[in-house]
N, C-alpha and C positions, 0 to 999 in steps of 0.2 A: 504493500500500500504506500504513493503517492502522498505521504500527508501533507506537504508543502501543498503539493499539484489542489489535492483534495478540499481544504482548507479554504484558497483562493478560488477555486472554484462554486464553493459553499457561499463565498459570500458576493459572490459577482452573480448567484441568482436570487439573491437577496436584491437586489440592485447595487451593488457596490461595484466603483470602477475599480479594476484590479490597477495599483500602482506600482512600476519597478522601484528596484532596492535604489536609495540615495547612495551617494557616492560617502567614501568613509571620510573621505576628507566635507567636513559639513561646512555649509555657507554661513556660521555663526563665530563668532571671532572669541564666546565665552564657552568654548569646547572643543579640544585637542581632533575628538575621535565622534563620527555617530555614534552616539550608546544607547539609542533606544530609538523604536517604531516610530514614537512622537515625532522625530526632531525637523523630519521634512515638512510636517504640519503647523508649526511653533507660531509662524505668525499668522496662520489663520485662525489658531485657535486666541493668540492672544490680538486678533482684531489687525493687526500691520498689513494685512493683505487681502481683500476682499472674500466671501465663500464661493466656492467653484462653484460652477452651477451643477453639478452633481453632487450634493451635498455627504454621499455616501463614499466610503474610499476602503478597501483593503488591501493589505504589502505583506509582504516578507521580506525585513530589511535586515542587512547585514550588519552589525554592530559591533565594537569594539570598545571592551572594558578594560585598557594597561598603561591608560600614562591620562594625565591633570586627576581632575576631579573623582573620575570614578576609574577605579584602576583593582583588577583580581589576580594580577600578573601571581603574587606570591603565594595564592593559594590555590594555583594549577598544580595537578598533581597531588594534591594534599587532602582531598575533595571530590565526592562524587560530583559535583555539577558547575562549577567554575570554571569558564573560559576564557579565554582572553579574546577570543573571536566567536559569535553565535547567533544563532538565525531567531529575528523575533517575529514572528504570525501577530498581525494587528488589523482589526477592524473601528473606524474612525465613525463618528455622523459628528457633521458640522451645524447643528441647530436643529438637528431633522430629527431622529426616534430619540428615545433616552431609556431610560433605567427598562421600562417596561418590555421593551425588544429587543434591546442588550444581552437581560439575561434570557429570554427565551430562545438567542440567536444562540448563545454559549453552551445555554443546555440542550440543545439540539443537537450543538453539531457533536460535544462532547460523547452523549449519550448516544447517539442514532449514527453518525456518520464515525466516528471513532467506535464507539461498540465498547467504551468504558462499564463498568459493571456498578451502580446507582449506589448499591450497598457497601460501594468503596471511595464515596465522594462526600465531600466535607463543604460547607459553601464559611466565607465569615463576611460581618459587614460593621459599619459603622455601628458606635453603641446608642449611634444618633438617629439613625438613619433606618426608622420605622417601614418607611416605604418600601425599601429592599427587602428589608424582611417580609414583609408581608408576597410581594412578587416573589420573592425566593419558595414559601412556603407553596406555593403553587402547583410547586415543580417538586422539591425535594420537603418529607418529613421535616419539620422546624426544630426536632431533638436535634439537627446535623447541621444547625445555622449556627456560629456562635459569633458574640461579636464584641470588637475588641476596639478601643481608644485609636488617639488621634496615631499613637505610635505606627502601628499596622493597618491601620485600616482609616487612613486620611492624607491625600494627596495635593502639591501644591505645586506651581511653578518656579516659586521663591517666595521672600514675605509677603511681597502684594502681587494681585492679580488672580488670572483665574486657578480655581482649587476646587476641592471636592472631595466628598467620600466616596471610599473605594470599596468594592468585593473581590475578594479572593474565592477562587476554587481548587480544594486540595485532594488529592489522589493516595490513599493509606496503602501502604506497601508492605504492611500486615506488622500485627504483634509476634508472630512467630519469627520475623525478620531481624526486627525493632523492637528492642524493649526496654530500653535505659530511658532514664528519670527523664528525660528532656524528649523521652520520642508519646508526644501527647501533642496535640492540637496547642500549637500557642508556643509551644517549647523550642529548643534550637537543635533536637532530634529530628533524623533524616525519613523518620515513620510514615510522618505528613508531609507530601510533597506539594507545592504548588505550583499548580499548572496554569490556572490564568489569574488575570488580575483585569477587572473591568473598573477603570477611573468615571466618576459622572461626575464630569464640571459643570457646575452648577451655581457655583457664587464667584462673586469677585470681591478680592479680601482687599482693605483700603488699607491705609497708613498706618491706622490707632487700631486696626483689627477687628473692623468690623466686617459680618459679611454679610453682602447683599445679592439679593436670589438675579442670576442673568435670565436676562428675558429669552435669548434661547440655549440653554443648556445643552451641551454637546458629551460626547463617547468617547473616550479614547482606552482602548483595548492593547493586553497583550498575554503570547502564550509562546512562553520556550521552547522552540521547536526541537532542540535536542532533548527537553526533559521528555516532550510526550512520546518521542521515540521511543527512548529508554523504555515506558511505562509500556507500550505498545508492543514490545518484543521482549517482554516480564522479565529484564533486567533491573538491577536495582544500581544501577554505575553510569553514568552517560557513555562512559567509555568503552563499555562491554556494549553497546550497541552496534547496528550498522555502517551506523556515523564514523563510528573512529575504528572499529576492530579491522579490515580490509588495510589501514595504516600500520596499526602495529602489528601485522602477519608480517606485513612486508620488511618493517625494521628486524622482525625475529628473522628472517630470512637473510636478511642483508649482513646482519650481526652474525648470523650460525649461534646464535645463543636463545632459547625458550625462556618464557616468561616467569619468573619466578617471588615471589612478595616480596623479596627485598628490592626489587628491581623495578617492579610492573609502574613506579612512582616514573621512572627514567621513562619509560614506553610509553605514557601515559603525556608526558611533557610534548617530548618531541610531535607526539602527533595530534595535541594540540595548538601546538607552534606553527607547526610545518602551514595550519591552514590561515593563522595571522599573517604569516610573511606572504606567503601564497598570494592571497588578495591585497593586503597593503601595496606590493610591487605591480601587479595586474593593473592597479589603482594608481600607479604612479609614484607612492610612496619606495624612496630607495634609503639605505642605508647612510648613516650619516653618527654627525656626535651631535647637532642641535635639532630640538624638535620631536616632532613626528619622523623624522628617517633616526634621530636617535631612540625612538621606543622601538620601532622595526627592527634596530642592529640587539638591542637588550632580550627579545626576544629571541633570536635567532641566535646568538651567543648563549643563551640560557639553554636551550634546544641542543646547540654543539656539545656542551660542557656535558649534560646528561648521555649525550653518544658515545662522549669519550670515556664516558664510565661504563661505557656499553659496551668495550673496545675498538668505538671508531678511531681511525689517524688517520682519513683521509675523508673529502665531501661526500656525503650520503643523503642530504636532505633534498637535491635535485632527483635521485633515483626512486625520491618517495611520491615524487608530484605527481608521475600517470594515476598511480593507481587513485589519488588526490583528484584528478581529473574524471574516474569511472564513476566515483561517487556526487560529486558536484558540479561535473562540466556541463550536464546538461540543460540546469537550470541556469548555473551564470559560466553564458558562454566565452566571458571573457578569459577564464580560464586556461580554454583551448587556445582562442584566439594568441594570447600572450605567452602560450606556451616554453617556446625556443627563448625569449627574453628572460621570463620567469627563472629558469632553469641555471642559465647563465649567471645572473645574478647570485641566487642561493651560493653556485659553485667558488664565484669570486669571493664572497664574505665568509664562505667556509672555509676558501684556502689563506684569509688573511688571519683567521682567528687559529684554525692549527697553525700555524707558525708560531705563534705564543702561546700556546694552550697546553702545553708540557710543561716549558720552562716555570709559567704561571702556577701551576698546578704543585710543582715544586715549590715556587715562595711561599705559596699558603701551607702547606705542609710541614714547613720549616717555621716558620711562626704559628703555627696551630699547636706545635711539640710546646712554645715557650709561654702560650698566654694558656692564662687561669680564670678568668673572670671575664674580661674584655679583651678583642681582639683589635688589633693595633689599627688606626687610623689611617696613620700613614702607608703601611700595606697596604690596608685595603686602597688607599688612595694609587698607592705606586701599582698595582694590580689593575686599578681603571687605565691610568695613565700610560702604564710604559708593556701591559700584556692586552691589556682589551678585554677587562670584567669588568659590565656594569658594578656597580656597589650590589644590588640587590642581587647577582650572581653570588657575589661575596654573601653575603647576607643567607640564600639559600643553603649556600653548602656548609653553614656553621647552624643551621636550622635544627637538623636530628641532635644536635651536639650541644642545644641551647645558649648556646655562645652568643652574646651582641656582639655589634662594632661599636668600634668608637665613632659614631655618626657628627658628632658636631667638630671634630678634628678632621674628618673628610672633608663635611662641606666645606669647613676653612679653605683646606688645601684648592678643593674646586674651584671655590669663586675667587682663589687668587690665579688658577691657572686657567680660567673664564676670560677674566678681565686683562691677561697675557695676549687669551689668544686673539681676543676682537682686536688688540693694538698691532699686535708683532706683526699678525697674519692676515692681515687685510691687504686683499688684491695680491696675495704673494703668488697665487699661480697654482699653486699644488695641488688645486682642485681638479686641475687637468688629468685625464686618465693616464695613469701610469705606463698604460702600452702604447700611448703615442709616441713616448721618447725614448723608449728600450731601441729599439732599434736607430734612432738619430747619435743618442750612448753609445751604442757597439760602432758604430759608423765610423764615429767624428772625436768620441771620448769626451769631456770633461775640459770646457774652452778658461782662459785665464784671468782673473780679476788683477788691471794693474793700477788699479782706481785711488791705491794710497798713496801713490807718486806723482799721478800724473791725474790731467782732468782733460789734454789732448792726446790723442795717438793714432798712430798712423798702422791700422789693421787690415785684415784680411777678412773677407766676410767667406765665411764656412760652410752657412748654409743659409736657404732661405722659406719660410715657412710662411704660407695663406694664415688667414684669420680661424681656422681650424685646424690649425696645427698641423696641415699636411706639406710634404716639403715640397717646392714648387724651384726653378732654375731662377727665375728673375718675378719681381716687383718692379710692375708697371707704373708710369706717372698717373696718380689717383689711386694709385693702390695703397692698402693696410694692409701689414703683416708685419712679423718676427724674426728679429736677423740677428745672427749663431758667429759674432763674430771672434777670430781665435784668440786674439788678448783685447780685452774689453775695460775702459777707462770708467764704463758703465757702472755704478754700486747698484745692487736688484735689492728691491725690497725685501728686509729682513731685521729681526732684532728689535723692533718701534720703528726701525730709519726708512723712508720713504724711497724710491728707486728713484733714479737720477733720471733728468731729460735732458734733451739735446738736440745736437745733428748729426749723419752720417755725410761729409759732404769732399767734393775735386772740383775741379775745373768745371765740366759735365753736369753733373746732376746734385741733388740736396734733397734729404729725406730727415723727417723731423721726427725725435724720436720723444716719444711720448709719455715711455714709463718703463722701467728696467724691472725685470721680474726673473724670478731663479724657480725652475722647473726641477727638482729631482736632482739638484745640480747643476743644473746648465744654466747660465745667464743670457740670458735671450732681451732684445728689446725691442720693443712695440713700435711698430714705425709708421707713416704718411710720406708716401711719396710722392713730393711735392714739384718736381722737376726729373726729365728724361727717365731712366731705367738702372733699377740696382739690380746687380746680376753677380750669381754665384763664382767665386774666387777671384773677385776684382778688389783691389784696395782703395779702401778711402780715409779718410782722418776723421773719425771719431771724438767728437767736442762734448764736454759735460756743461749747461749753463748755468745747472741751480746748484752746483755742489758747497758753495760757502757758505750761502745762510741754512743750508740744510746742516753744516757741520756746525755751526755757530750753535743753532737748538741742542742738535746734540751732544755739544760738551756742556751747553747752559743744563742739561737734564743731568748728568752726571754731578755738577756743583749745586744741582738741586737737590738730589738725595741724600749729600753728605750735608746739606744747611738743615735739611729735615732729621736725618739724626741727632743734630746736634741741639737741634728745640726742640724733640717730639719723643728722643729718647731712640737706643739704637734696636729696639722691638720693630721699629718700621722698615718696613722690606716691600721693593719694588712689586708691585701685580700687573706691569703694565706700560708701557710706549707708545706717545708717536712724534716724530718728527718731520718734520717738513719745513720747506724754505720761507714758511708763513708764521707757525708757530710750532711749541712743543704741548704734550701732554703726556702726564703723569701719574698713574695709579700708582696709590701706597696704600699698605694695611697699617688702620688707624681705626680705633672702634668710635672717633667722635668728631664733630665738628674742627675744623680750628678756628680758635678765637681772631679775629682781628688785629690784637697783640703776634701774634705767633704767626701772623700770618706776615705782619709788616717785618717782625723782628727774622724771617726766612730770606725774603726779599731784598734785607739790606744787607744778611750773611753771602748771599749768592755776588751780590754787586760790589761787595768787599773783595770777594776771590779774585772776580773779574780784575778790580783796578788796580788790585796787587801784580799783575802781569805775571801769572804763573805759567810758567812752560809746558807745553803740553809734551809729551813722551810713550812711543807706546814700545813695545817690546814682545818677544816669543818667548815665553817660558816652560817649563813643565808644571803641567798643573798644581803638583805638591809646592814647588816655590810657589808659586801664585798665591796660592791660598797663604802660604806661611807669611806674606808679602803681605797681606790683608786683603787683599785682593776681593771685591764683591761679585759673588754668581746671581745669575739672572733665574730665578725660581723655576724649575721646571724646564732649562736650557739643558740639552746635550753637550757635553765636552769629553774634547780627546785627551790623549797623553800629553801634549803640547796644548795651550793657550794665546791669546793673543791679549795683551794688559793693557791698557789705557791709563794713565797715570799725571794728575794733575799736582806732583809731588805731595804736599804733605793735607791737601784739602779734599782728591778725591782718586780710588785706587781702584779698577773694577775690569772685569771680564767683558769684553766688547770687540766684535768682529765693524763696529761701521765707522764712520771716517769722521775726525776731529779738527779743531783748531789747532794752530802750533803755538799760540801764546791764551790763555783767557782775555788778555787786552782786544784782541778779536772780534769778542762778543761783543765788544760794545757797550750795552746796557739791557737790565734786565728788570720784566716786571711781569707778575702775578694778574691775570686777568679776572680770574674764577678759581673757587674752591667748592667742590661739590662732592657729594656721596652719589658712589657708586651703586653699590649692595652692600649689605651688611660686612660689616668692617674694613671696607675699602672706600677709600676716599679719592680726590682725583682732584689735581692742580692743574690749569692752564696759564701758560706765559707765552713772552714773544720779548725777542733781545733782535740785535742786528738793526737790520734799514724794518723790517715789523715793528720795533721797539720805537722805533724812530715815526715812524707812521701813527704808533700809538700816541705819543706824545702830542703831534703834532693835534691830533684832531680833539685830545683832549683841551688844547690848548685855543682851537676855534671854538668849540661846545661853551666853553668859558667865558669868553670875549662874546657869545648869544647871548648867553645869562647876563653878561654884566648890562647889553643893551637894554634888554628888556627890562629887570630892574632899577635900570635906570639910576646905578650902585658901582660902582668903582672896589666896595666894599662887597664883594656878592653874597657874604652870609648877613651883611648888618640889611643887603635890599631884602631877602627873602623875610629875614625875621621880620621885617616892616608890614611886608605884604600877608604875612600868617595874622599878625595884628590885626590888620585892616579884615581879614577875613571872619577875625573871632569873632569884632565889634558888628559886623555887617549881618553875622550868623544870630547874634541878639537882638540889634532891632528887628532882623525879619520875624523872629519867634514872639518879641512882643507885639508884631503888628497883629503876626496870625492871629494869637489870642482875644488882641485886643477887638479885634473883626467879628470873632466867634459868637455866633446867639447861643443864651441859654439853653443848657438841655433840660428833655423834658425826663421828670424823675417818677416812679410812682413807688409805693410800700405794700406790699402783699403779705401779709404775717409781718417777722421778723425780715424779711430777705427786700433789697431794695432792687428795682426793675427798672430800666431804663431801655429804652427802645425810641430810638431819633434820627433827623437826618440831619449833619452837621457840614455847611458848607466850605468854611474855612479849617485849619488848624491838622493839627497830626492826631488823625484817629486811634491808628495802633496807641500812642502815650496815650491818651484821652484813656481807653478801654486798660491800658496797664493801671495807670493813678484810679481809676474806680476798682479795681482789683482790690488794688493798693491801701486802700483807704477808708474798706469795708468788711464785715464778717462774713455776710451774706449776699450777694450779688449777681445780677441775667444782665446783661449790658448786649443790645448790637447798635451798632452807630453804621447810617448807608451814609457814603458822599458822592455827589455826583461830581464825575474828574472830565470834564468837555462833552463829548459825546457820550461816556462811558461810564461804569458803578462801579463805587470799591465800598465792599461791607467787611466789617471786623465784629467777633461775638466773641465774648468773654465769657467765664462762670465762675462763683466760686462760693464753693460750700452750697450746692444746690443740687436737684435733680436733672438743671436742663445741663446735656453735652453740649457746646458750643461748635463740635464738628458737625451732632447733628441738627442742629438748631440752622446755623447756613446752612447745610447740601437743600434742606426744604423751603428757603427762600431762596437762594439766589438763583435759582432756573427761572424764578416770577423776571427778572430784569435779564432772563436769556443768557445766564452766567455759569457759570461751577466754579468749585474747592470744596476745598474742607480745613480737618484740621485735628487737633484732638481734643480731650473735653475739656481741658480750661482756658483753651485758646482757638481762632480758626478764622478764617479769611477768604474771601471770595474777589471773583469781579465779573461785572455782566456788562451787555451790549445796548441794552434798551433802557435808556436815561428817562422814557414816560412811564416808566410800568413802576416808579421810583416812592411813591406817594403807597401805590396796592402793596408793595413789599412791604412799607412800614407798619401797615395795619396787619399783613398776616404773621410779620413778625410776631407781634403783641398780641396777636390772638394764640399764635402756637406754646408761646412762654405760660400764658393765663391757663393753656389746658391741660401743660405739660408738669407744670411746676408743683 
């Protein structure tokens, strides 16, 4: 049996338009992944988009539970019914039936088209929500109704908007099965299973939480297509179904190892994995470290790790996709379609993750011998880092072992090598697939940077490369591409420092080169050819134009670091670069603002270094002198046996492969433009020194000479303080005029509680409505004013029975308005300035009846 097929069938002769599955990447910017039937619906349900004109809709949409908000990644495997990818069955009405053929459509199909057995169904519903019970009783004895609070059985879109009570329908998988304390109706025993869950939005929840019945209350349905399989082929496992057992024959096969309990968790993983990545990539989603292609790579890593416990060492998750394909190609044909891609992919990320999945496998090993309580941070951290385990990989395989991480010592390390990598690695290139320049490598080898000596040179172009990176003989006039020259004055972006630009130019022709980027190795630069033809093994003279004030930032960022230790204490450690011939920036880990003090007392350390004329010096060392040198590493930088030292004698000492001043006198002048936070414990200074520095000044220095016109002040802080003066005194007579303008209001006394209900033309009503607050025990206050064409009401309360939010929603539609608000305060405004007199009286009638 078809239950999908069947399903959608059932409800398309229901009159329901069958809708395809949405794409998992959702057009909602507050949701990583589709995770439920709703989400293609969201703003019809919540009013943003018109109702179709078929107001009835059913899907089987594909959903994904493993990264933001809702995420089951870590209890795959661990769990009969947790996936990370899973089909949800949904029938929708957009204002059209409600509760009453809801559930008669659920127990139909349940009982008649499924062939469930009645004496094994459980219904629950709101403790509120009489109605459903009574329809429920219809269908099923009312001893098998139970119902339960807002917890389980009441559903919302967030705090406001549209909500509702829910009913569940559960499927008992016997006491002879199930019989621990928790396997009862309500408990978190696997006895009672739930099969659907029918939401009836019905109210729209306001601000102060109230809720009011929508005029047409709509359906939104849904039913786990893997659990009713399960139930349908009297397994009690999702995975023992049709669904996934055809996966794990094949991994038993692939493996040459049977399934055994300590293991069935590993079979279990991967072949619920295999069908996450499967469609993620079908869908466009590829493998990545940000994002959605980073929850795709976590998955698919998590998948490896349990193969390798399987005795995989080589890619195995491509060889699982046919039979992946016999079970679900024929409903999404994308499948098929994406086949040969599909395939490809899985092989590539399986063979970057064995390459490290031994070695990895070993650090954790050796650190699992040494920790007792917690398990090391930074492991786990150097394990993401430098083998390619997610953290929750880590996390998994210390799970049977009850072992934590140190989580808050990871994230540290993260978001300092987060906010590395946005700087370092921007636009560096290396996104480029690796097998475009395996072969250019074996060719041509590894071309020369001679960029610390020189900013002209007279080269040989090596090769020459289209804007896709295919090698081409020559670049025509108007042409863009990438030119392989063999010693290159070029610097490629790398380390914070921005790639150099220029020209390639002779006699003949000139090509402008736009941005130097290092591929794998190779320094390649981006060119516009601007004049005749560049063409493979011709020499030209190679010009750098930006290279000084891009050197100027980055030695001002080096005498930044060391002025920031010396105010902020030596705990601060770089997260972070960038340089360029405009300005610099710089991430540091700082868990707080800096003061104003510490920020000026930084700025005038850095300009001190500068005018002391310090020499600059760089050198090859071995890493152990380096360090014993004092030398500063770049968090999260690879280095070899040898170093390259940057040395501003006794003010700044550090590991840096890019290109400097030869004196600080150089830089010119130096100044702090912004200080901000990054993420949690990193901070981030922007400055600009050189001819930027220079630029800065100057326009701070016109911006000055505006002010002083306008104030008309030679003095610019003695003109503004004049004019805040003049401002004060202008802000009191206008306040006594208002007053003085204002007609009495009209008061009345009802018991003890004073009533006031007016229209006030001049003055500030919110203060009006505070000061009666204010200056009362008991008080109903609304004041309407009319503001040109338009109405502004404000209602107060205090110490009474009337709400003030609902006291306006019931007038201000009379003046064609809305708001609200909550009960001792609330505010409106409406369109219709005549209907202004009838709102004052149904005010004061509503208060006289309510109060």
């Amino acid at each position: 049996m078809d239950i999908r097929k069947e399903y959608l069938e059932f409800f398309k002769n229901k009159g329901h338009e069958v809708i395809s599955s949405m794409p998992l990447v959702p057009d909602d910017p507050t949701l990583m992944f589709t995770n439920a039937g709703m989400v293609q619906f969201k703003d019809i349900f919540t009013g943003a988009v018109p109702r179709p004109k078929n107001p009835r809709a059913t899907s089987c949409q594909l959903c994904v539970r493993a990264g933001g908000k809702h995420n089951d990644l870590e209890n795959v495997g661990y769990t009969a019914r947790h996936h990370t990818l899973f089909e949800m069955l949904g029938n929708f009405s957009f204002g059209d039936y409600f509760k009453e053929d809801a559930i008669a459509y659920a127990w139909e199909f349940i009982t008649v088209n499924l062939a469930l057995p009645i004496e094994k169904l459980w219904v629950t519903v709101h403790d509120s929500d009489d109605e459903a019970f009574e329809i429920w009783s219809k269908h099923i004895d009312p001893s098998r109704i139970m119902r339960f609070g807002d917890k389980d059985n009441f559903w919302s879109m967030g705090d406001t908007g549209a909500c509702g009570p829910c009913s569940e329908i559960f499927y008992d998988q016997g006491a002879e099965n199930f019989n621990s304390p928790e396997d009862k109706m309500g408990g978190d025993g696997d006895r009672f299973l739930e099969i659907w869950n029918l939401v009836f939005m019905q109210y729209e929840r306001s601000a102060d939480g109230t809720l009011t019945p929508l005029p047409k209350p709509s359906i939104d349905t849904g039913m786990g297509l893997e659990r009713v399989i399960a139930i349908k082929e009297g397994v009690f496992n999702n995975f023992d179904s049709s669904n996934f057992q055809p996966i794990i024959k094949k991994i038993e096969e692939l493996s040459g190892k049977k399934v055994t309990s300590e293991t069935i968790g590993s079979y279990r993983v991967i072949a619920d994995h295999l069908r996450a990545n499967a469609f993620m990539l079908s869908q466009g989603i590829l493998f990545g470290n940000e994002g959605r292609p980073y929850v795709n790579r976590r998955i698919m890593r998590r998948a490896v790790r349990h193969g390798y416990l399987l005795g995989f060492r080589e890619p195995f998750m491509a060889k699982l996709y046919d039979t992946l394909c016999d079970i679900m190609g024929s409903h999404y044909k994308e499948l098929i379609e994406q086949k040969k891609y599909v395939k490809e992919q899985l092989t590539l990320e399986e063979e970057r993750f064995f390459k490290t999945i031994e070695s990895g496998m070993a650090l954790f090993n050796e650190e699992l011998e040494k920790t007792k309580e917690l398990f090391s941070g930074e492991i786990a951290f150097k394990l993401y880092d430098e083998k390619g385990f997610p953290l929750d990989l880590t996390q998994d395989m210390l799970r049977d072992k009850n072992i934590q991480v140190d989580v808050e010592k990871f994230d540290e390390l993260m978001n300092e090598q987060k906010t590395k990598a946005k700087a370092a690695w921007k636009g560096s290139g290396d996104a480029a697939k690796e097998g475009d320049f395996k072969a250019l490598i074996e060719k041509y080898g590894i071309n020369e940077f001679v960029g610390y000596n020189h900013t002209t040179y007279d080269s040989k172009i090596v090769a020459l490369l289209d804007e896709s990176f295919n090698e081409v003989e020559k670049l025509s006039k108007g042409e863009k591409g990438w030119v392989m020259l063999d010693k290159t004055p070029f610097y490629a972006t790398s380390g914070g420092q921005e790639g150099d630009v220029g020209a390639l130019e002779d006699d003949e022709h000139i090509a402008i080169v736009k941005t130097t980027q290092k591929f794998h190795g190779v320094n390649l630069s981006k060119v516009s050819v601007e004049k005749s033809t560049l063409t493979k093994d011709e020499k030209v003279s190679a010009v750098v134009v930006n290279r000084w004030e891009i050197a100027k930032h980055h030695s001002a960022t080096h005498l930044l670091q060391s002025a920031l230790k010396m105010v902020l204490g030596d705990t601060v450690s770089q997260a972070g670069s960038l340089n360029d011939a405009n300005r610099l920036r710089f991430d540091f880990t700082y868990p707080k603002a800096m003061t104003n003090e510490e920020i000026e007392e930084v700025e005038d350390l850095v300009n001190t270094m500068i005018a002391r004329g310090i020499e600059g010096k760089t050198e090859e060392l071995p890493i152990e002198e380096a360090k014993e040198k004092g030398a500063i590493a770049m968090f999260g930088e690879k280095y070899g046996d040898v170093v390259r030292v940057v040395s501003f004698e006794d003010a700044s000492v550090e590991f840096c492969g890019g290109t400097h001043v030869r004196n600080t006198h150089d830089i010119g002048s130096f100044y702090i433009t912004k200080e901000s936070g990054v993420s949690a414990g990193v901070r981030r200074i922007e400055a600009v020194c050189g001819l930027s520095a220079i630029k800065y000044t100057k326009d701070i220095i016109s911006k000055m000479n505006e002010v002083q016109t306008e104030v008309k002040n030679s003095d610019v802080l003695l003109g503004i303080k004049k004019l805040k003066d003049q401002i004060k005194e202008l802000k009191k007579e206008l306040e006594l005029a208002q007053n003085s303008v204002a007609a009495p209001i009209n008061e009345e006394l009802i018991g003890d509680t004073k009533i006031v209900v007016d229209i006030v033309k001049n003055g500030d009503i919110k203060k009006i409505v505070d000061d009666y607050k204010n200056g009362n025990e008991k008080v109903a206050i609304m004041l309407i004013q009319p503001k040109g064409e338009k109405v502004m009401l404000v209602a107060g309360s205090k110490n009474t029975a009337i709400k003030a939010g609902d006291w306006i929603k019931n007038i201000a539609p009379i003046v064609g308005g809305g708001g609200g608000g909550r009960p001792d305060f609330a505010q409106a405004g409406g369109k219709d300035i005549s209907k202004i007199d009838e709102a004052k009286e149904a005010a004061l009638k509503f208060v006289k009846e309510n109060l």
